[in-house]
N, C-alpha and C positions, 0 to 999 in steps of 0.2 A: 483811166481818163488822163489824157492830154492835154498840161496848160500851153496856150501859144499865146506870145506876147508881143505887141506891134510897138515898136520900140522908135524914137527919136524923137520926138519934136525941133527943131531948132530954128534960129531967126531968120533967115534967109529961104530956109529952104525945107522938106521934109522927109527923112531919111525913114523907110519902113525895113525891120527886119522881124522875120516868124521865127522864131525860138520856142523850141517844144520841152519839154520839160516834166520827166512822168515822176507820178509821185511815188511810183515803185520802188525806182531808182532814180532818183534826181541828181544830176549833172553837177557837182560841186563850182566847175568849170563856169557853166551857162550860169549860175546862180551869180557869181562872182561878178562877170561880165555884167548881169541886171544889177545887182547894186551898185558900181562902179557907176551905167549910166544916170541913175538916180538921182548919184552922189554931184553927179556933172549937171545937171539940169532935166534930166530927160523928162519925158512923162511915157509911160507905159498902159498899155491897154490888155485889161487881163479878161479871161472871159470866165464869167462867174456860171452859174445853178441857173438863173435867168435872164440876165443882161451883161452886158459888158461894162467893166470900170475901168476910170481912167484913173492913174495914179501917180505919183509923184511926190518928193521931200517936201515934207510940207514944211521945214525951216528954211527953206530958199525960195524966196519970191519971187524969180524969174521961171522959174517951175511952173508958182501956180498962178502966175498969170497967164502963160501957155494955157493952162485949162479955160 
């Protein structure tokens, strides 16, 4: 199974990138890059067992006000 994750939110504008990410082997790299945007604001859409979650630091309030 492959997670792909739709990455940016930001105030202007909205940046989409698919990043896959297998739980075989997972990408130390991609992992890194996902936290990083998190860490900056992002919000991230992970695709769960039955729906999609949107996600995001929940210590930074311009995060989750994007949600």
């Amino acid at each position: 199974m492959n997670l792909q994750s739709l990455l940016c939110l930001t105030f202007a504008q909205v940046i989409v990138m698919f990043i896959s990410i297998s739980p075989d082997s997972p990408d130390d790299r991609q992992i890194r890059r996902i936290v990083e945007m998190l860490k900056a604001g992002s919000v991230v859409i992970i695709p769960t067992d039955t729906i999609y979650a949107m996600i995001c630091d929940i210590y930074n309030h311009k995060a989750i006000d994007k949600i």
